[in-house]
KOLFIFI-663148 format. One record per atom (N, C-alpha, C): x, y negated, z negated; residue in three letters. Coordinates in steps of 0.05 Angstrom, whole numbers, plus 5000, padded with zeros to 4 digits. Layout:
<pts>
XYZala ...
</pts>
This chain:
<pts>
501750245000unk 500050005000unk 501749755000unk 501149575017unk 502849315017unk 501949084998unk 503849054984unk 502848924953unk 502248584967unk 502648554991unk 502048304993unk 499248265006unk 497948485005unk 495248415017unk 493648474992unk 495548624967unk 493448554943unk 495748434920unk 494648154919unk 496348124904unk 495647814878unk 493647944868unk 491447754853unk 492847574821unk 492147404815unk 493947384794unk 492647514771unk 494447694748unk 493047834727unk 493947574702unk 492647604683unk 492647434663unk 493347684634unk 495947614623unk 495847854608unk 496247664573unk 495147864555unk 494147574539unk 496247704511unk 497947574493unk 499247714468unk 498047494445unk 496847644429unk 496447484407unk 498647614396unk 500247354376unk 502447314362unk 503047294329unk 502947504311unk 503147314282unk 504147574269unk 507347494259unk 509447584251unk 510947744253unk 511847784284unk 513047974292unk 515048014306unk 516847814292unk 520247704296unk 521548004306unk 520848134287unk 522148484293unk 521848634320unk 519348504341unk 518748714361unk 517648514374unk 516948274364unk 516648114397unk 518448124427unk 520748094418unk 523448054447unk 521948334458unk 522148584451unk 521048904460unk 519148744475unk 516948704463unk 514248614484unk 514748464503unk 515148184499unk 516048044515unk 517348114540unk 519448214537unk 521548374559unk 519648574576unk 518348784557unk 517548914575unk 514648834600unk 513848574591unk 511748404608unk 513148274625unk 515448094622unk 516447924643unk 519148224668unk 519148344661unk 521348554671unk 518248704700unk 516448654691unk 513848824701unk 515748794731unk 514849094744unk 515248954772unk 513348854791unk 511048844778unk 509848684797unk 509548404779unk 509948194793unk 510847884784unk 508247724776unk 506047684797unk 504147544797unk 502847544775unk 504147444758unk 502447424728unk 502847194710unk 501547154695unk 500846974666unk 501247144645unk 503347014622unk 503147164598unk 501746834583unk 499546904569unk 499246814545unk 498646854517unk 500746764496unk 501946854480unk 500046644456unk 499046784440unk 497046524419unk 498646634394unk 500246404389unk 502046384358unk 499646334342unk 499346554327unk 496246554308unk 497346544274unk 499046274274unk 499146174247unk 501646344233unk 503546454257unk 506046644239unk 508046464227unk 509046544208unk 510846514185unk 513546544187unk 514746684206unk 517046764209unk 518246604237unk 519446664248unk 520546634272unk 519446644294unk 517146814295unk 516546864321unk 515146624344unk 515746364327unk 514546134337unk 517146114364unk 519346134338unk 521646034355unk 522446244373unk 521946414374unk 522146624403unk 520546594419unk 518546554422unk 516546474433unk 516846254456unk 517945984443unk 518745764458unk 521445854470unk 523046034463unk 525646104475unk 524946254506unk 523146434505unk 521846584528unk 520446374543unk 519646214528unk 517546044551unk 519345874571unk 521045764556unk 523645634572unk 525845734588unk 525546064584unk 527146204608unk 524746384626unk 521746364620unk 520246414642unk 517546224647unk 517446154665unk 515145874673unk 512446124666unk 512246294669unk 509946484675unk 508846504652unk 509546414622unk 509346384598unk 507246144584unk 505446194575unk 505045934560unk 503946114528unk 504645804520unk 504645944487unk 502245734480unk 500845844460unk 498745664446unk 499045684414unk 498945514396unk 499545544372unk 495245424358unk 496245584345unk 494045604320unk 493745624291unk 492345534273unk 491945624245unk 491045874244unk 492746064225unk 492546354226unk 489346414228unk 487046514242unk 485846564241unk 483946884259unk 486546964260unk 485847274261unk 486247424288unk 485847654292unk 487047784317unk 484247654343unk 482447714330unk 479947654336unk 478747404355unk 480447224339unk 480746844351unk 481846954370unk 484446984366unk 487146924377unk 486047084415unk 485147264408unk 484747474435unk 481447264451unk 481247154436unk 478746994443unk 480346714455unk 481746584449unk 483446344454unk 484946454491unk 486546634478unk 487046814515unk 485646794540unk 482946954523unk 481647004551unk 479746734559unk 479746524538unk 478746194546unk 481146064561unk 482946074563unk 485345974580unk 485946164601unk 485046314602unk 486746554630unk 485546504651unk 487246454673unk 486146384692unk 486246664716unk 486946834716unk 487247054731unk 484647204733unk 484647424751unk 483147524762unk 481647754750unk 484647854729unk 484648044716unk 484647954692unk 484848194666unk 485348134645unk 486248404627unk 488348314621unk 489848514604unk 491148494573unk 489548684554unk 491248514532unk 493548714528unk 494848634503unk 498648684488unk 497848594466unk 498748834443unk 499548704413unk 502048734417unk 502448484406unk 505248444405unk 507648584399unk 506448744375unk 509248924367unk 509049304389unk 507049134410unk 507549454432unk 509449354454unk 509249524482unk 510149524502unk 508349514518unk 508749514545unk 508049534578unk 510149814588unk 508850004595unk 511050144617unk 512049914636unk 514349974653unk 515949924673unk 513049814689unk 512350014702unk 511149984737unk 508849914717unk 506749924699unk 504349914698unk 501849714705unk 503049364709unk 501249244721unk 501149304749unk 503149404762unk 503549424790unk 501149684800unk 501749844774unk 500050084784unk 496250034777unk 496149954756unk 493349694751unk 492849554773unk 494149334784unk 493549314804unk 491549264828unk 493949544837unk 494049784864unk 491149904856unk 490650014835unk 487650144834unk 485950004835unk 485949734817unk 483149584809unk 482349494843unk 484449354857unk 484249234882unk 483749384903unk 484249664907unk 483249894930unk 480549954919unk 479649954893unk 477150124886unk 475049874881unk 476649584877unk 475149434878unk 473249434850unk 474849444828unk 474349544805unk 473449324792unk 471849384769unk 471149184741unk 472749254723unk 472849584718unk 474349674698unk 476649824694unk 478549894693unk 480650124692unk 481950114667unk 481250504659unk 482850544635unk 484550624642unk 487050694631unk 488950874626unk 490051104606unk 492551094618unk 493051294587unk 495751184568unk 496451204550unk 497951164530unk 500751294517unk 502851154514unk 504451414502unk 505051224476unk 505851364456unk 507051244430unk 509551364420unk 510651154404unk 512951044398unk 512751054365unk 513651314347unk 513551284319unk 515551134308unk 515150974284unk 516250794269unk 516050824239unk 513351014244unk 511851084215unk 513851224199unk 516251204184unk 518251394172unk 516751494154unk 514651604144unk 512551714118unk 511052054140unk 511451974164unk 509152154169unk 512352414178unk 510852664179unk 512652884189unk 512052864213unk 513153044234unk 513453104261unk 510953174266unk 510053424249unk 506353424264unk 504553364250unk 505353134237unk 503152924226unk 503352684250unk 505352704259unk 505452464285unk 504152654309unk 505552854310unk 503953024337unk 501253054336unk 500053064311unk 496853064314unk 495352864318unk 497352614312unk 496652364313unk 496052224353unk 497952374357unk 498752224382unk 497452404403unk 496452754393unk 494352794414unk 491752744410unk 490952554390unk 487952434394unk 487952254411unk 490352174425unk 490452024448unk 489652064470unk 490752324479unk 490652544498unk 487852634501unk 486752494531unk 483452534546unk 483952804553unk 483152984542unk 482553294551unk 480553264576unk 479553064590unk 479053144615unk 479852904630unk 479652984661unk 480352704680unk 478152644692unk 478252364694unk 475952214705unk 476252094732unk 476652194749unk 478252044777unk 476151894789unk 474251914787unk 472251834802unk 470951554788unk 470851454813unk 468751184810unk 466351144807unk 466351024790unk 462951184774unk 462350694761unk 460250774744unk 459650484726unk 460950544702unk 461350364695unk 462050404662unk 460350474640unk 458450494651unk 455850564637unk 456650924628unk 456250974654unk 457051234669unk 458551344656unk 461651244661unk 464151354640unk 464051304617unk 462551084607unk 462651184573unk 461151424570unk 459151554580unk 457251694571unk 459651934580unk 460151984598unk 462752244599unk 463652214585unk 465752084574unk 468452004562unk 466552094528unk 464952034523unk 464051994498unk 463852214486unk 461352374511unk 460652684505unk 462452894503unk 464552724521unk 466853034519unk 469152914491unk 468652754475unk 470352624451unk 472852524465unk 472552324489unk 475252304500unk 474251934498unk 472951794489unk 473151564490unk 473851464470unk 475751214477unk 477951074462unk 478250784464unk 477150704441unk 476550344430unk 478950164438unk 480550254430unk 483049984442unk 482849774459unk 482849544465unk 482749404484unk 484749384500unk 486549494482unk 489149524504unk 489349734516unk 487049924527unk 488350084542unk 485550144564unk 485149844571unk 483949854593unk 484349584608unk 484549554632unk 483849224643unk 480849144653unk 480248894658unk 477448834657unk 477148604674unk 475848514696unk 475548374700unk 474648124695unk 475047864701unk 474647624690unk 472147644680unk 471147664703unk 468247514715unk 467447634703unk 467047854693unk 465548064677unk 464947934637unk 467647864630unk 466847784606unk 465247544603unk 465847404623unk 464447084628unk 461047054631unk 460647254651unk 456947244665unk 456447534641unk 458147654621unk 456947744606unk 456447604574unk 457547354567unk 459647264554unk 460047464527unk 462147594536unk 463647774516unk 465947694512unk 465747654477unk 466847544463unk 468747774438unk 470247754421unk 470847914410unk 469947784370unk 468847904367unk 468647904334unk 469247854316unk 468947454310unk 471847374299unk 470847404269unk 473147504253unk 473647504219unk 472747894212unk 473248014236unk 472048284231unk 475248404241unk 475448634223unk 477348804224unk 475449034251unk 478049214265unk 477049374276unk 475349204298unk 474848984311unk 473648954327unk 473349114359unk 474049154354unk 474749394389unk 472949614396unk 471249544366unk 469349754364unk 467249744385unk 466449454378unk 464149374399unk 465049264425unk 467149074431unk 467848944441unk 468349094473unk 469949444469unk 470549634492unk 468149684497unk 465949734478unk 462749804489unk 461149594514unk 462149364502unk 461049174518unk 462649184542unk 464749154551unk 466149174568unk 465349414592unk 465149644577unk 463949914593unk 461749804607unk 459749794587unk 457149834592unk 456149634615unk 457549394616unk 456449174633unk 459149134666unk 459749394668unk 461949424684unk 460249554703unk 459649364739unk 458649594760unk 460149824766unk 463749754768unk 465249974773unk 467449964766unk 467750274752unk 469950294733unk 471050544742unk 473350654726unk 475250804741unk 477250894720unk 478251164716unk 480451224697unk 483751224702unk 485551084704unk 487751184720unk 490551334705unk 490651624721unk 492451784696unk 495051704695unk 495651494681unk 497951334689unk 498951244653unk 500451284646unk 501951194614unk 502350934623unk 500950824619unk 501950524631unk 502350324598unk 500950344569unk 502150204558unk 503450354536unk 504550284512unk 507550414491unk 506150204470unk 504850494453unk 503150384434unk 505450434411unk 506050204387unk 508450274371unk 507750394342unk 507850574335unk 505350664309unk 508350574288unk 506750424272unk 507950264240unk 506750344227unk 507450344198unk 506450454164unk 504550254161unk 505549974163unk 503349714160unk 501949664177unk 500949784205unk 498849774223unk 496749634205unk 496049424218unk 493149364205unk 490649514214unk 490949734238unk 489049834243unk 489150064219unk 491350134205unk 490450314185unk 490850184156unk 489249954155unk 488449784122unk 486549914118unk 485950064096unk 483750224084unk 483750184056unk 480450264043unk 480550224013unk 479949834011unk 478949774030unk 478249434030unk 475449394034unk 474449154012unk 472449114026unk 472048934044unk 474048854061unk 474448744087unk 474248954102unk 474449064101unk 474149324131unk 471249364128unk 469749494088unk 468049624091unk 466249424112unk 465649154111unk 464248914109unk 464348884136unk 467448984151unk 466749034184unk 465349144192unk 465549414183unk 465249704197unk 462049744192unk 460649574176unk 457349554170unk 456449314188unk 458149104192unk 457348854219unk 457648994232unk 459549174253unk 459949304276unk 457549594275unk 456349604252unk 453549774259unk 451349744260unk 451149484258unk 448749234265unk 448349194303unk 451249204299unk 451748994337unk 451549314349unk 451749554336unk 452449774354unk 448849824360unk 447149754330unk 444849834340unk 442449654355unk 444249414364unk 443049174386unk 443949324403unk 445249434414unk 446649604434unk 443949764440unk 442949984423unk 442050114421unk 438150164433unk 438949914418unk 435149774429unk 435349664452unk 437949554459unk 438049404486unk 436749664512unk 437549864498unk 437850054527unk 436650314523unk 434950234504unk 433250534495unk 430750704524unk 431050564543unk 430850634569unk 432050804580unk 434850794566unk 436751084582unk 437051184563unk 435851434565unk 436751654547unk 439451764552unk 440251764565unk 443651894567unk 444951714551unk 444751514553unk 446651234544unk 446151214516unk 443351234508unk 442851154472unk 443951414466unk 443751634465unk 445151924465unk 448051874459unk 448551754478unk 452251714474unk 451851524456unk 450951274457unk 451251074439unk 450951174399unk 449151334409unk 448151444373unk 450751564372unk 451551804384unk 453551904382unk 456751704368unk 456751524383unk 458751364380unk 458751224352unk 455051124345unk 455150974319unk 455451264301unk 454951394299unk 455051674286unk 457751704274unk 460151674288unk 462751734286unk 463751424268unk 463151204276unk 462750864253unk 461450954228unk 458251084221unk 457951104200unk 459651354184unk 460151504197unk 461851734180unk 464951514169unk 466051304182unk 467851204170unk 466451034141unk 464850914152unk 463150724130unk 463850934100unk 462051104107unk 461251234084unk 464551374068unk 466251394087unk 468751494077unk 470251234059unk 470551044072unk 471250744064unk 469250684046unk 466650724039unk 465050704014unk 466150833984unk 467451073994unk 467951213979unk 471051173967unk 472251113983unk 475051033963unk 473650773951unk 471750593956unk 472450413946unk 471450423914unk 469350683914unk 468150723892unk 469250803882unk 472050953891unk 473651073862unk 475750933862unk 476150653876unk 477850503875unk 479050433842unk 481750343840unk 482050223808unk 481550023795unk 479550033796unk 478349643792unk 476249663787unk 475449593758unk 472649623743unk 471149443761unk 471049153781unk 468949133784unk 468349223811unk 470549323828unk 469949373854unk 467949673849unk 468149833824unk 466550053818unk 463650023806unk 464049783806unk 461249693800unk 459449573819unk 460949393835unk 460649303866unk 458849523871unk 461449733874unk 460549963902unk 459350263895unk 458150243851unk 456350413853unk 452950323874unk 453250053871unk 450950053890unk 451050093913unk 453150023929unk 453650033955unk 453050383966unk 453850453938unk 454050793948unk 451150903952unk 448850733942unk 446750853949unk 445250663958unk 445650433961unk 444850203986unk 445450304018unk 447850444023unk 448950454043unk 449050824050unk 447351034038unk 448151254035unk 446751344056unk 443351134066unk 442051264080unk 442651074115unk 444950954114unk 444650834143unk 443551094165unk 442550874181unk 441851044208unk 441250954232unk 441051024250unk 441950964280unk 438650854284unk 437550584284unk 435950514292unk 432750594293unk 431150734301unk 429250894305unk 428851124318unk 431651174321unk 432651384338unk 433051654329unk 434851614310unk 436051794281unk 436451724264unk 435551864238unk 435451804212unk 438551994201unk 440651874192unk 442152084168unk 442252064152unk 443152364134unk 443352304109unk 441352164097unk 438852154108unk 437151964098unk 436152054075unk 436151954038unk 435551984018unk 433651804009unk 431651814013unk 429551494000unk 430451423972unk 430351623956unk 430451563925unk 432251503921unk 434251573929unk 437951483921unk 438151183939unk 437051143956unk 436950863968unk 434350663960unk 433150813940unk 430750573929unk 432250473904unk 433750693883unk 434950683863unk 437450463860unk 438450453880unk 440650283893unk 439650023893unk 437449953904unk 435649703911unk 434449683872unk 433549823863unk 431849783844unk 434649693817unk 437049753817unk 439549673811unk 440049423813unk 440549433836unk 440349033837unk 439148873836unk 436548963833unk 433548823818unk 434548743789unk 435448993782unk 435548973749unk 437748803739unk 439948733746unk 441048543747unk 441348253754unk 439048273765unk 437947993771unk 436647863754unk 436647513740unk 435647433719unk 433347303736unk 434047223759unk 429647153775unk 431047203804unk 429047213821unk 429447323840unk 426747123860unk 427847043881unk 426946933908unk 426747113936unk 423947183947unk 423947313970unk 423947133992unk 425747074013unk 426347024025unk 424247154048unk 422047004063unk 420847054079unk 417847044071unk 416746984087unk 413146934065unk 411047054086unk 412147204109unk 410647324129unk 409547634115unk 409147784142unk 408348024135unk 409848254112unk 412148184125unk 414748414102unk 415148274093unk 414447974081unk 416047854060unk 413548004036unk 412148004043unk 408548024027unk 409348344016unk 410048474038unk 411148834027unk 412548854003unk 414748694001unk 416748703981unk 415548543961unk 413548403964unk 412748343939unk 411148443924unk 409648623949unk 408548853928unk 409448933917unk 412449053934unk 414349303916unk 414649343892unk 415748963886unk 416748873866unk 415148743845unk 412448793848unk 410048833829unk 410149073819unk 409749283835unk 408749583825unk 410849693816unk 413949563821unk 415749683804unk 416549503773unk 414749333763unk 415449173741unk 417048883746unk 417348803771unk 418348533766unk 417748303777unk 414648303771unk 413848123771unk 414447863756unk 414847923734unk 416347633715unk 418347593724unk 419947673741unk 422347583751unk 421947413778unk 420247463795unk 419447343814unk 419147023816unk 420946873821unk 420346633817unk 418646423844unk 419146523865unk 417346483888unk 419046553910unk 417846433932unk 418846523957unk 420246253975unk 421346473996unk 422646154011unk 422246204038unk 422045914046unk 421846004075unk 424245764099unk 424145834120unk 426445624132unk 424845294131unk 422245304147unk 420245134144unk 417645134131unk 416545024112unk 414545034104unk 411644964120unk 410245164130unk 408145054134unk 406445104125unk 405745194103unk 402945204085unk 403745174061unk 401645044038unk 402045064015unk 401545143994unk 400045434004unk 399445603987unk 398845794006unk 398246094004unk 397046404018unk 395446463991unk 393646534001unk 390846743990unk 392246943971unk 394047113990unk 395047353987unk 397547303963unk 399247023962unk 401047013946unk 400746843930unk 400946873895unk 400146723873unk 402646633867unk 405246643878unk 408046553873unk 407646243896unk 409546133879unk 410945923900unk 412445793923unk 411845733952unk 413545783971unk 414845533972unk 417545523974unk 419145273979unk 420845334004unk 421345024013unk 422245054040unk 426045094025unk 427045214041unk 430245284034unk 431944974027unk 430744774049unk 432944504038unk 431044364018unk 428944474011unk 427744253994unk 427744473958unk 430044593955unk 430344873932unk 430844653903unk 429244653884unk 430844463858unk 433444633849unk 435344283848unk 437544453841unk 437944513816unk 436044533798unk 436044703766unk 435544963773unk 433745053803unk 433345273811unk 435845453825unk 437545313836unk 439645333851unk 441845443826unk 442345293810unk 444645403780unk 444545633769unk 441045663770unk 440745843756unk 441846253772unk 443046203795unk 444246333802unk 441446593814unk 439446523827unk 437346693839unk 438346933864unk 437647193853unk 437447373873unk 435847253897unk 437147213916unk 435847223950unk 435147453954unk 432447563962unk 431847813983unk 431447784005unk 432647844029unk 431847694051unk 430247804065unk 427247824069unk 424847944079unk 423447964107unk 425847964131unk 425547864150unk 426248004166unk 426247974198unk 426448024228unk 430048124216unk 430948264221unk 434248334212unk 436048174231unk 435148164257unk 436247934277unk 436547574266unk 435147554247unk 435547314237unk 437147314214unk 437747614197unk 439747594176unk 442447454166unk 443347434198unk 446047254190unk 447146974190unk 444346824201unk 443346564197unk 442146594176unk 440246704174unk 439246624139unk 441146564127unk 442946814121unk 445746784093unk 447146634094unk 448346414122unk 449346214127unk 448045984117unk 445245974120unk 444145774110unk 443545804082unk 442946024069unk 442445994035unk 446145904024unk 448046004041unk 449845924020unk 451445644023unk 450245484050unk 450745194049unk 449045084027unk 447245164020unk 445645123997unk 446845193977unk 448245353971unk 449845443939unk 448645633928unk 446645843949unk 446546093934unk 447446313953unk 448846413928unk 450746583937unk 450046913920unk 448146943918unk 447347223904unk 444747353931unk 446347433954unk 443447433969unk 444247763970unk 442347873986unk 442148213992unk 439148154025unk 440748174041unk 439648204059unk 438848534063unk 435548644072unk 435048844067unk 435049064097unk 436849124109unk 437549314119unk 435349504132unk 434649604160unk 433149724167unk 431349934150unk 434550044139unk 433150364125unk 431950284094unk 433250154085unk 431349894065unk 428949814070unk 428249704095unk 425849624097unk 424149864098unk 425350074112unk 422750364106unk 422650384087unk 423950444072unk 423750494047unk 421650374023unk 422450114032unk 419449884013unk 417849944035unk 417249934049unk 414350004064unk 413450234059unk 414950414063unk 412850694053unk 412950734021unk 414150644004unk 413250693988unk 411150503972unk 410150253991unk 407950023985unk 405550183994unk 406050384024unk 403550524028unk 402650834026unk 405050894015unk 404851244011unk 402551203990unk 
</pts>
């Protein structure tokens, strides 16, 4: 193939923050690429060490370089800052402390441009650093890499996730696929800022909204496995706090496309393999060493015991161990505000009649007030900015009684307000007070 009849500019993106030790490695092996036509942009995401000053040293011995500096604000920004400045055709990301094979944009490419591609994965080789793991603690590591089948064929991305999924060969990384521009743009896909693990959703979106995609059996990037990987921070409730947002967005996914049964199939499948981490990451944190994180996360352990995949599938589903959990954090509450004054706001107030806490109930809230009193509710409804702030000190349980799509505006807005004790109530939560208001 004559590289001059395809020869598009790729945009390849490094977010940057502290990695004086293995930047030059990366670097080198992107500007060395043999195919030339490219953009590296490099987003200094608030590092501490040197790697500012390597950074500007590369940029000044290659024009193909631009660097962007930032207040540290996460892998997340930083890969979001990239793909708002990239001007190429393509898009490819690099963590910093990896590699690029030799030929691999060249061989990227050559495929995306003959097949006329949105998507192309690849394959991976790694590079241990980890001095803790043995030989086949790394070898077992490095064939969960390894796609036990090949995908040669040009199919949608839709398509290949649902292969790739069923046969346990699909793999989240963002780095080990390229994507076209236009694709994140008229989709606007964005990546998940202040969430660990983002790649979760982010490769879903990418698949799914791809006309044509493509696997190519090619090791094209040199993944570097470290002891301090942040992909393996565990025992946090920063991860847990991800890995329950990324099963919110997995089951918008879910409803989006409950039309294809092949696809919600894979998709459950996929959130299936997220909640089995949840619940694993629940679990150290409960036997974590820290009296209050064990107190935190005896509720969590039965707040969070019955997640489940939408209306689709129920696991693990325990009502009583997940009402008990709810009826826990009742009891620690000195008054309590339901948040929502509609249909399910009215459910939970049954609940929380027929389970004794009614004296605790101090009224309800809503975003706007338009009535000033309901038939049905003998409590008080106040609009959220008009809350007394003797009511506000007194430190009020929020329940949030609502559409779950509006949950993460609500909590934004009660805590510009200064309450900060909320419990937004969760799908399998809401069955739970509903059937047991009408069983």
């Amino acid at each position: 193939m004559n590289m001059n009849e395809y020869n598009p500019l790729i945009s390849i993106i490094v977010p940057v923050y502290n990695v004086e030790k293995y930047l030059p490695d990366c670097l080198d092996s992107i500007i060395n690429q043999s195919y030339i036509n490219i953009e590296i942009l490099c987003i200094n995401d608030g590092s501490e060490d040197n790697s500012d000053r390597i950074l500007k040293e590369y940029a000044q011995r290659d024009n193909r370089i631009r660097v962007f500096e930032q207040e540290n604000a996460g892998l997340s920004a930083a890969r979001n800052v990239g793909v708002d400045y990239a001007n190429g055709k393509y898009v490819l990301f690099v963590d910093s402390d990896d590699m690029l094979a030799a030929n691999a944009v060249e061989h990227i490419v050559n495929k995306m441009e003959y097949d006329e591609l949105d998507l192309l994965c690849f394959d991976v080789d790694l590079l241990n650093e980890n001095s803790s793991w043995s030989i086949e603690e790394f070898d077992k590591y490095k064939n969960s890499f390894v796609r036990k089948y090949e995908y040669n064929e040009v199919k949608s991305g839709s398509q290949l996730f649902v292969e790739m999924q069923n046969n346990g060969d699909f793999q989240q990384p963002v780095w080990l696929f390229c994507v076209k521009k236009s694709v994140l743009e008229q989709h606007d896909i964005r990546f998940e800022e202040g969430l660990l693990h983002e790649d979760v959703i982010y490769s879903v979106m990418c698949y799914l909204n791809s006309d044509k995609s493509a696997c190519l059996n090619e090791k094209c990037y040199i993944y570097r496995v470290r002891a301090n990987t942040l992909a393996r921070i565990q025992g946090s409730k920063w991860r847990l706090d991800s890995l329950i947002w990324l099963y919110y967005l997995l089951l918008e996914q879910i409803n989006k496309y409950q039309k294809n049964d092949l696809l919600v199939e894979a998709l459950c499948s996929y959130t299936k393999d997220l909640v089995r981490s949840i619940q694993t990451e629940k679990n150290k944190l409960l036997y974590a060493d820290n009296t209050k994180l064990k107190a935190d996360n005896a509720v969590l352990d039965a707040l969070y015991c019955g997640l489940r995949i939408g209306e689709f599938q129920r696991m693990d589903f325990d009502r009583d161990v997940y009402i008990k959990g709810f009826l826990q954090v009742l009891d620690e509450a000195n008054i309590i505000l339901i948040y929502g004054a509609g249909n399910y706001g009215k459910l939970v107030y049954e609940f929380l009649i027929n389970n004794g806490y009614e004296e605790k109930i101090y009224g309800f809230v809503v975003s706007e007030k338009n009535t000033e009193s309901d038939t049905y509710i003998s409590k008080e409804i106040y609009d959220l900015h008009e809350l007394p702030e003797e009511l506000i000190l007194k430190n009020p349980l929020v329940v949030i009684s609502t559409d779950i799509t509006y949950h993460d505006e609500i909590r934004y807005s009660c805590l510009d307000m200064g309450l900060s004790n909320i419990l937004p109530l969760d799908y399998s939560l809401q069955w739970c007070v509903e059937h047991q208001v009408k069983d």
